[in-house]
C-alpha positions as CSV (number, residue, x, y, z in Angstrom):
1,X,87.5,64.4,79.6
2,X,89.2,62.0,82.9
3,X,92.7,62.6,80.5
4,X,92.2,66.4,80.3
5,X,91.0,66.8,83.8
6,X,93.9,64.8,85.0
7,X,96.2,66.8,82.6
8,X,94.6,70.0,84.2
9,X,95.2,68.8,87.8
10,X,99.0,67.7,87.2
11,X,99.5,71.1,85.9
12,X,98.1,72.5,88.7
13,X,100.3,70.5,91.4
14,X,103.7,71.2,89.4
15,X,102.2,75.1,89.2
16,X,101.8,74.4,93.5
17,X,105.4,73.0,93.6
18,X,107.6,75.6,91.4
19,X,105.6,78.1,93.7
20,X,106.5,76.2,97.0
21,X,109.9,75.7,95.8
22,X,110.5,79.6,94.5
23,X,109.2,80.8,98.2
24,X,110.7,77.9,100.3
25,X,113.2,80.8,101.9
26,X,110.6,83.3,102.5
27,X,107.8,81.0,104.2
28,X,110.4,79.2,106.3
29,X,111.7,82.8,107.4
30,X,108.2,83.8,108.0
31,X,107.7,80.4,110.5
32,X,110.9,81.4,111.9
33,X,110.1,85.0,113.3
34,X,106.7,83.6,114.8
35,X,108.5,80.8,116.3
36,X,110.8,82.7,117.3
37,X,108.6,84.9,118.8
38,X,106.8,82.1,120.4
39,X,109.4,80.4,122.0
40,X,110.7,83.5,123.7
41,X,107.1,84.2,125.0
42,X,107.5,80.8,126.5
43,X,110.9,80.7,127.9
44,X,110.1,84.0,129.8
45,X,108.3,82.7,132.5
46,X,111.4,80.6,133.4
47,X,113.5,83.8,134.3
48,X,116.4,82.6,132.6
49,X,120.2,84.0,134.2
50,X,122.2,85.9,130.9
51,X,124.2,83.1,129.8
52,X,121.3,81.0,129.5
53,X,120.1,83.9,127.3
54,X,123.8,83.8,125.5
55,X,123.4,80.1,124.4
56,X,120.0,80.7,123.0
57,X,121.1,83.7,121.0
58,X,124.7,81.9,119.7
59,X,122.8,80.5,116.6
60,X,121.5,84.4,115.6
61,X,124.9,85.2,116.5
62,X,126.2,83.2,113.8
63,X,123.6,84.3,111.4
64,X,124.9,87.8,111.8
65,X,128.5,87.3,111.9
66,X,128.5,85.3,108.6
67,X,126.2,88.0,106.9
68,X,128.6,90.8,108.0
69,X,131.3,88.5,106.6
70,X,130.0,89.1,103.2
71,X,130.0,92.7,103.5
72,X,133.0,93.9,103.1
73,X,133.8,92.1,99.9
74,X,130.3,92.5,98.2
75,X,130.7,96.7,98.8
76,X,133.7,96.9,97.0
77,X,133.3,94.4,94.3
78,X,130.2,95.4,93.6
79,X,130.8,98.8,93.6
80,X,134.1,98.4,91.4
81,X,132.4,95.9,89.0
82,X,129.3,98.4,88.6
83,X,131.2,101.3,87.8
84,X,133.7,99.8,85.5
85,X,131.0,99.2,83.3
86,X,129.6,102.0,83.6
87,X,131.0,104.8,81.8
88,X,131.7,108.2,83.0
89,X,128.8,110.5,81.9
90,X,126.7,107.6,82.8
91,X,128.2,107.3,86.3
92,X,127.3,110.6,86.4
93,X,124.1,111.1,85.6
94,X,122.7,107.8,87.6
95,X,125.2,109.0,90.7
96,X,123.0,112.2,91.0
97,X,120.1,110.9,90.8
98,X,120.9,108.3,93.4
99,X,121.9,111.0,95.7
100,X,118.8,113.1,95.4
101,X,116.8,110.7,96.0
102,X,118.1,109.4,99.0
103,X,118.4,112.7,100.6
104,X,115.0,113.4,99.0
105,X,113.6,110.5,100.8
106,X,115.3,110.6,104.1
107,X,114.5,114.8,104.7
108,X,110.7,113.5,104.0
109,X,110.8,111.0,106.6
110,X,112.2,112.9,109.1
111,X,109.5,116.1,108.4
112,X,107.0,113.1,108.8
113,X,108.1,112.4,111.9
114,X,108.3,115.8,113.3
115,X,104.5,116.0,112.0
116,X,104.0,113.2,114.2
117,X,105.5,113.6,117.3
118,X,104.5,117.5,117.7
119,X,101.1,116.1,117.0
120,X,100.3,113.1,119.0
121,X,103.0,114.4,122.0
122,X,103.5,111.4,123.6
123,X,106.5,112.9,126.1
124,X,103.8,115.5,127.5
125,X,102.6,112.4,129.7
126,X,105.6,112.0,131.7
127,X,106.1,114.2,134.8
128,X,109.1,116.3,134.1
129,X,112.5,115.5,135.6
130,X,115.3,116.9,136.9
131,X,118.4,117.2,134.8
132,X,121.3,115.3,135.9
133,X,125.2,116.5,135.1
134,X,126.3,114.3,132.0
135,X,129.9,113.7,131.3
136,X,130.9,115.6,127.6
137,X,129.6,114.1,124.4
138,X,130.6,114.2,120.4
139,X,129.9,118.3,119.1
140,X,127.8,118.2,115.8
141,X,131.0,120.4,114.4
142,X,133.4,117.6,115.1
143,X,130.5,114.6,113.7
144,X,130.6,117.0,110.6
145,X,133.9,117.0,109.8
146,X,134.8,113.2,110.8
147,X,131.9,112.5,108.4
148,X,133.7,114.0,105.8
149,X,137.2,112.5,106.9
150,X,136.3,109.2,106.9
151,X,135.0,109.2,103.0
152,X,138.9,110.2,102.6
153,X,140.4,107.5,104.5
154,X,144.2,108.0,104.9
155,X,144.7,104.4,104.7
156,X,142.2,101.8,103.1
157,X,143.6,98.7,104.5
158,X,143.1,100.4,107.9
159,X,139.3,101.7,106.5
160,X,138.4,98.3,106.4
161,X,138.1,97.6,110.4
162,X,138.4,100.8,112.2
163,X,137.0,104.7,111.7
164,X,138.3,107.7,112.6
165,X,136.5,109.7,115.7
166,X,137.4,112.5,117.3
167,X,137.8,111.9,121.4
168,X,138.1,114.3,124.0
169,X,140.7,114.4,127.6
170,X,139.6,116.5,130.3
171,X,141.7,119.0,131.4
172,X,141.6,120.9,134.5
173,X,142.4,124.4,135.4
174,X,142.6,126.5,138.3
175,X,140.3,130.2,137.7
176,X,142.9,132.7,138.6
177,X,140.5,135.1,140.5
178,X,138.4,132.4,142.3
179,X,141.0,129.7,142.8
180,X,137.8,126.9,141.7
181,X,139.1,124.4,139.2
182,X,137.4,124.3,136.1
183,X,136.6,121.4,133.7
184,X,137.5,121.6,129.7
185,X,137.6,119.3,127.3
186,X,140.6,118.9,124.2
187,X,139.5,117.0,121.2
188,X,142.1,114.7,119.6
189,X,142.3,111.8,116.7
190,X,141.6,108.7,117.9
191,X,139.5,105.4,115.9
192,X,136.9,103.5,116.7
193,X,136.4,99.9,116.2
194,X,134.3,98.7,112.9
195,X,134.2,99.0,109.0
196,X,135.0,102.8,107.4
197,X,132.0,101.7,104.8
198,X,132.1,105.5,103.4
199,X,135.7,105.2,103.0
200,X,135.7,101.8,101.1
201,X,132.2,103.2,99.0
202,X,134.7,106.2,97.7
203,X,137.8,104.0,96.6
204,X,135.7,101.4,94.8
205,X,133.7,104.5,93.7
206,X,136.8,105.7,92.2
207,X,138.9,102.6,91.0
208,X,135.7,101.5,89.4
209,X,135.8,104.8,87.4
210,X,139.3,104.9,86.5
211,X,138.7,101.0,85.1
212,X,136.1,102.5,82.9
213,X,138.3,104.7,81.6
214,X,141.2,102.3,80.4
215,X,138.6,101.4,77.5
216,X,139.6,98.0,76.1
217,X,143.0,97.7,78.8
218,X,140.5,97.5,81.3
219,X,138.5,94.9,80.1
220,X,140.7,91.9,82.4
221,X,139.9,93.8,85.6
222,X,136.4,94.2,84.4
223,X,135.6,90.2,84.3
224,X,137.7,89.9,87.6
225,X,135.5,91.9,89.3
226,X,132.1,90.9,88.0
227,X,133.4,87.4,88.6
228,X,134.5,88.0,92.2
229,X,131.4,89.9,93.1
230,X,129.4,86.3,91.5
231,X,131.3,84.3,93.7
232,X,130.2,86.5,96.5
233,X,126.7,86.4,95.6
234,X,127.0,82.7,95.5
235,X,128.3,82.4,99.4
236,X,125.3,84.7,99.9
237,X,123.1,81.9,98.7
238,X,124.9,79.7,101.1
239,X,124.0,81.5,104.6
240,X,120.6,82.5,103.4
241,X,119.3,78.8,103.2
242,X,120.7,79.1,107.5
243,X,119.1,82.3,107.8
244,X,115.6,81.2,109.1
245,X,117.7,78.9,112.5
246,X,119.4,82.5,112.8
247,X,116.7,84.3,112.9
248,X,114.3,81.9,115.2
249,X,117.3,82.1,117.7
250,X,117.9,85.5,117.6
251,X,114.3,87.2,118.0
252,X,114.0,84.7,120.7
253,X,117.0,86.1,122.9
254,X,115.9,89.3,122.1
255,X,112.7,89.2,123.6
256,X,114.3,87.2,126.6
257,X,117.0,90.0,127.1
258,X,114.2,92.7,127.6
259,X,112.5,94.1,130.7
260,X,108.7,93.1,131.4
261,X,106.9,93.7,128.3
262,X,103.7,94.7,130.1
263,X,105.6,97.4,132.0
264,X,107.2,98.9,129.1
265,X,104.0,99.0,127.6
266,X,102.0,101.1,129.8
267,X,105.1,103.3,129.7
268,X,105.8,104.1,126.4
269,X,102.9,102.9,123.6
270,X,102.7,106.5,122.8
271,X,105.7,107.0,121.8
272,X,106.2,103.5,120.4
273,X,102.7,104.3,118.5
274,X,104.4,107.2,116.6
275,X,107.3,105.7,115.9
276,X,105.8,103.0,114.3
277,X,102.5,104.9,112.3
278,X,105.7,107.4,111.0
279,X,107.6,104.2,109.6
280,X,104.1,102.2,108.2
281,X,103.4,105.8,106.5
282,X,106.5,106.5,105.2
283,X,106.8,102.6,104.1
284,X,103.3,101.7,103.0
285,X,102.3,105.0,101.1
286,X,105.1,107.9,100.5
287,X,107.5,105.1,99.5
288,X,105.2,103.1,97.1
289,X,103.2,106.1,95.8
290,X,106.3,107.5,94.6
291,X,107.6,104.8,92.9
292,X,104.2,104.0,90.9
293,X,104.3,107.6,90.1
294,X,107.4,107.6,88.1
295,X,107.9,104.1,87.2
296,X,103.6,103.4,86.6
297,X,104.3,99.8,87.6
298,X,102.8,98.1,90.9
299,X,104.8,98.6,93.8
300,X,103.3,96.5,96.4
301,X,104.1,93.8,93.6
302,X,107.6,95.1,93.7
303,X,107.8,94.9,97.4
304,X,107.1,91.4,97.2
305,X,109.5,90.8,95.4
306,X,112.3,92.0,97.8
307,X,110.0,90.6,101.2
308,X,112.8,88.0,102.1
309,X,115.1,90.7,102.2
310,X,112.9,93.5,104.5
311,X,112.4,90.2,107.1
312,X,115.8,89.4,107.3
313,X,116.1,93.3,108.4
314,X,114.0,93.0,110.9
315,X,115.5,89.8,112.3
316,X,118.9,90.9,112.0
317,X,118.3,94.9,112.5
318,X,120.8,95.3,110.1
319,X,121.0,96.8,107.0
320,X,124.5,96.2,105.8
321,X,124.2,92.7,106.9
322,X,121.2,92.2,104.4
323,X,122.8,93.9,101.8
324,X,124.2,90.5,100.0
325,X,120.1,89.3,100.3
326,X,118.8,92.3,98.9
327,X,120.8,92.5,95.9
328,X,120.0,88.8,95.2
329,X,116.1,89.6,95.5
330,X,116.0,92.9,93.4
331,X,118.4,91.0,90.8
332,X,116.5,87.5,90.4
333,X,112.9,88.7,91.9
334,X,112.4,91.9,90.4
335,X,114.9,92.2,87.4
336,X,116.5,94.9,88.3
337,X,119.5,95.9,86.6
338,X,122.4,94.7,88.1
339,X,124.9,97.7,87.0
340,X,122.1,99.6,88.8
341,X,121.6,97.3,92.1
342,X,125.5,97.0,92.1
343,X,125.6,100.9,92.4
344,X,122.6,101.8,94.1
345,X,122.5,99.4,96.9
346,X,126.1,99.8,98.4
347,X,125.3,103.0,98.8
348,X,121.7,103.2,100.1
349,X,123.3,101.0,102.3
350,X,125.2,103.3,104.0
351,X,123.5,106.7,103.4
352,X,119.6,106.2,102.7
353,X,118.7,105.9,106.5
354,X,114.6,106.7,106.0
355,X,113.6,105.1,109.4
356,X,116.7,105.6,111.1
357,X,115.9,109.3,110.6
358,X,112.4,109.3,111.2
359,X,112.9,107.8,114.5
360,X,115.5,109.9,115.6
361,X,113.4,113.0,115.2
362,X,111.0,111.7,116.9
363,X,113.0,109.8,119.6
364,X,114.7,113.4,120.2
365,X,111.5,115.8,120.7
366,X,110.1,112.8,122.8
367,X,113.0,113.5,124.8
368,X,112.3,117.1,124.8
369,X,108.7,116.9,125.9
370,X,109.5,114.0,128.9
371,X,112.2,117.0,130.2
372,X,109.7,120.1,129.6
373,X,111.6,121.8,127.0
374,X,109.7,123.7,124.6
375,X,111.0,123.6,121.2
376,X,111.2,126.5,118.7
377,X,110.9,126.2,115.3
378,X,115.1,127.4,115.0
379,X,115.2,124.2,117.3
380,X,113.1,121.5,115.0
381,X,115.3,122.8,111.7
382,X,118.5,121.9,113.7
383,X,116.8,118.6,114.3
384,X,115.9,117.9,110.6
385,X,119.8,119.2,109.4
386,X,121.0,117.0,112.4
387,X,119.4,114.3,112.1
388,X,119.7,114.1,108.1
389,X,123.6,114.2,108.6
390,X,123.7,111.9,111.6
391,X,121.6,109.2,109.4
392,X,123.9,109.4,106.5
393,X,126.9,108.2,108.8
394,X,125.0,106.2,110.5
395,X,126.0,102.5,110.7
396,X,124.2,99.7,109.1
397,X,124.8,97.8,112.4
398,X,122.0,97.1,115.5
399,X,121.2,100.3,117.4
400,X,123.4,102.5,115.0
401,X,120.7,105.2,115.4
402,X,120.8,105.3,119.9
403,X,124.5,106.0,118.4
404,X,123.8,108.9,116.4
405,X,121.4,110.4,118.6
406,X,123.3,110.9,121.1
407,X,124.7,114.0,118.4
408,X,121.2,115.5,118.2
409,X,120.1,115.8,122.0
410,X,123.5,117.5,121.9
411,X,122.9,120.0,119.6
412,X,119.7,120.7,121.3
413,X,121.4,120.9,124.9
414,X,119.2,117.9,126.1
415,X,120.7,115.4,128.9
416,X,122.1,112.4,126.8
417,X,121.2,110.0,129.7
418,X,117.5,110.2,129.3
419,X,118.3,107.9,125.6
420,X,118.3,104.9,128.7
421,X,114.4,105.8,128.9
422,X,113.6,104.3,125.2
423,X,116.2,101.5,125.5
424,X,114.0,98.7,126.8
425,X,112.1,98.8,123.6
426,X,115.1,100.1,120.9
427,X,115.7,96.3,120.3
428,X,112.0,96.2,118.7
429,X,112.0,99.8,117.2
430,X,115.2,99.1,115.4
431,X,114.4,96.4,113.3
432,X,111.5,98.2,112.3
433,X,113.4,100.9,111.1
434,X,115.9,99.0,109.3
435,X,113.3,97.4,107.4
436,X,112.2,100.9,105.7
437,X,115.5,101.3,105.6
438,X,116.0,98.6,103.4
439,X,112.7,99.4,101.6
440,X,114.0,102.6,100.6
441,X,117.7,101.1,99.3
442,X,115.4,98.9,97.1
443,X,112.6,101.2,96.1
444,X,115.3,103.7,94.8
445,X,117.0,101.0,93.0
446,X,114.0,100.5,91.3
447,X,113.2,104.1,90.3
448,X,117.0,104.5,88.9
449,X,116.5,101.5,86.9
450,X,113.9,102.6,85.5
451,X,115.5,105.7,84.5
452,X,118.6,103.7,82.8
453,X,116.6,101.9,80.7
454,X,114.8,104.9,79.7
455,X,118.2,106.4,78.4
456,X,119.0,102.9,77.1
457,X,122.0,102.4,79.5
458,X,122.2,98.3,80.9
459,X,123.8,95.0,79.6
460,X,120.8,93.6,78.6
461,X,122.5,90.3,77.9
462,X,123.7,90.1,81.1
463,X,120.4,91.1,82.7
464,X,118.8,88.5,80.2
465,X,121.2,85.7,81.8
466,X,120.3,87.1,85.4
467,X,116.7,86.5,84.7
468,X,117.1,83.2,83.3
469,X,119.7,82.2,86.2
470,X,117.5,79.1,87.3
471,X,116.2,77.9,84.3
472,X,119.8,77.5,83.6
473,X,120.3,75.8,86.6
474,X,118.0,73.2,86.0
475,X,119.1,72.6,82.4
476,X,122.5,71.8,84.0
477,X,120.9,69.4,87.0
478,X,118.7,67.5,84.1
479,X,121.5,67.1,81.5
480,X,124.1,66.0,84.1
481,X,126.7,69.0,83.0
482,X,126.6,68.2,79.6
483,X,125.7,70.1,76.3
484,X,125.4,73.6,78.2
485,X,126.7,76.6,76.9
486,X,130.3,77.0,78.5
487,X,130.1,81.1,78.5
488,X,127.0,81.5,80.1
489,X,127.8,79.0,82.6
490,X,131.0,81.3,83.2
491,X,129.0,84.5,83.1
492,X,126.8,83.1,86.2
């Protein structure tokens, strides 16, 4: 009885250690954000001057420049690996899919948050202001089309650090009849610092498809790829064991960078309120319900799953800088098909903006109500068009969507300078936001996947070697290199 009892309580500490060891990441990001959180709490008090601040925040720094390091690379790899082994019709029929959804997805969030901020009106406190003259700001026309011109990038060398935006030059002329100059603007080409992600999506979009269609020629550029985009993954593995210093470092500059938290909470929990019960609906029940409907598996299980991957979006507010993380976790943690999270996922990335929309509707008719303007319902469609097509080009960078806003309270003829009154607390909004975000990449890739293997499409030996990634590991640690199957060494 002292043998099997003893038996039974060895089992149960090796049980506690595989689970300790499996989560070591996750808990130690968890201890992160709250000491994070804590120390910036603390240091407050000593009214620290901004390059104090600087030095604190250099280790997040690092966090995020090594993540967006990775991005470039893992989008196109992955990307041209996925759809190489994919064949046409397939690419097809999943690339649909994937589409509707995310605009499926997105167009619900931002008619939630409509919902919310018409309801709860937290602008209507505010006494209302003056407008001020503003200096001339992006048209939606012009957003529109350099939208569409940079997924055809005339140069992808260039695509990969710089965009293509249209500027304006102010012009002057004299009116002929009452001799007062007059202002006008001239639009011209011009670029804009950072990544053409739509641009690289639609050349590894379409050199993955051409590879699938060389058949057995293509076979050689096949491996290279899968094999490049493994080597990647690997480096990912690398900076996510830094990730929880990063993050400590970064929440806790963040919170020493902004204003008095008591002040900007007496000024704007209303609106902060609505943004946040539109995102933890959106997140917590439209998201999940949707995917138990049509996949009739648990999806709070599922969400666990990828949870390393929704906290390092809220410590590094970026989605395409958690991309190489939340392919790992849908891959090893949920066993997601990697054909599908290869395809799905660099493009989420860059399109599916859920809480980036939400919270620009509501930002923008919080806007509205601080000024006094009544909105029609012409006016709330142009917001739910706008703000759809200004989340889909969207970058996956910090404050991306104060960015893109800027486009709506233009097409509603709102002052653009009153975006400075939500500011103070963007830095917290926006990592809220690009969690969902990132909950929707991951919740789609899970509802295509389970479409694929419905239609029987998936390399289920190479998902099979996926899911047995760290066994294999370990068989390689405990036999010292030897006796282990050279190919599936090579395949991971």
């Amino acid at each position: 009885m002292d043998k099997a009892e003893q038996h039974k309580n060895k089992c149960s500490g090796e049980t506690c250690k595989q689970i300790l060891k499996k989560n070591a990441l996750l808990m130690f990001t968890i201890i992160a954000i709250a000491a994070g959180i804590l120390m910036g709490a603390l240091l407050r008090s000593y009214n620290l001057d901004s390059k104090s601040i600087e030095y604190i925040s250099f280790p997040g720094e690092l966090l995020v420049r090594a993540l967006k390091l990775l991005v470039l690379p893992l989008i196109a790899t992955s990307m041209i690996s996925s759809c190489a082994s994919l064949d046409t019709a397939t690419s097809g029929k999943i690339g649909w899919r994937v589409v509707a959804y995310y605009m499926g997805t997105t167009f619900l969030a931002i008619i939630l948050g409509i919902v919310l901020v018409v309801s709860i009106q937290p602008g209507v406190q505010f006494n209302q202001t003056e407008d001020d003259g503003y200096e001339r700001t992006k048209e939606a026309g012009d957003t529109i089309m350099d939208l569409i011109r940079n997924f055809v990038p005339d140069n992808i060398i260039t695509a990969c650090f710089s965009l293509y935006v249209t500027e304006y030059d102010a012009k002057i002329r004299r009116d002929e009849k009452t001799g007062t100059e007059i202002k006008y603007y001239v639009s011209k080409p011009g670029s804009s610092s950072g990544m053409n992600v739509l641009g690289v999506l639609t050349f590894s979009l379409l050199l993955g498809i051409i590879i699938s269609k060389q058949k057995a020629n293509g076979e050689i550029l096949q491996r290279f790829f899968r094999s490049l985009n493994n080597a990647f993954m690997s480096m990912v593995l690398l900076v996510m064991w830094y990730m929880p210093i990063g993050v400590m470092f970064l929440i806790a500059g963040k919170l020493l960078a902004s204003e008095s938290l008591t002040t900007l909470f007496n000024v704007l929990w209303k609106y902060m309120l609505t943004v946040l019960l539109g995102l933890a609906i959106h997140g917590l029940i439209f998201l999940p319900l949707l995917f138990l409907i049509i996949t009739r598996t648990n999806p709070f299980k599922y969400i666990y799953g990828i949870l390393e991957a929704l906290l390092t979006a809220f410590g590094t507010a970026s989605s395409s800088a958690t991309m190489p993380l939340t392919i790992r976790c849908l891959e090893d943690n949920n066993h997601v098909l990697p054909e599908v999270v290869r395809f799905t996922i660099p493009i989420g990335a860059t399109i599916n903006m859920d809480g980036t929309a939400l919270y620009e509707a509501v930002a923008s008719i919080f806007i509205a109500q601080y000024t006094g303007m009544s909105l029609g319902f012409g006016q709330i469609v142009i917001i739910s068009l706008t703000a759809t097509l200004a989340s889909i080009g969207a970058a996956g960078i910090p404050s991306a969507g104060i960015v893109t806003m800027v486009i709506i309270l233009n097409a509603l003829d709102l002052p653009v300078e009153h975006i400075a009154l939500i500011l103070p607390i963007d830095w917290f909004l926006d990592r809220c936001r690009t969690a969902i975000n990132v909950l929707g990449d991951s919740i789609g890739a899970g509802i295509i996947d389970k479409y694929t293997r419905s239609i029987g499409i998936g390399d289920t030996n190479h998902e099979k070697l996926v899911n047995n990634r760290q066994s294999v590991y370990e068989d390689i640690e405990s036999n010292g290199g030897k006796d282990i199957n050279l190919q599936i060494v090579s395949e991971l």
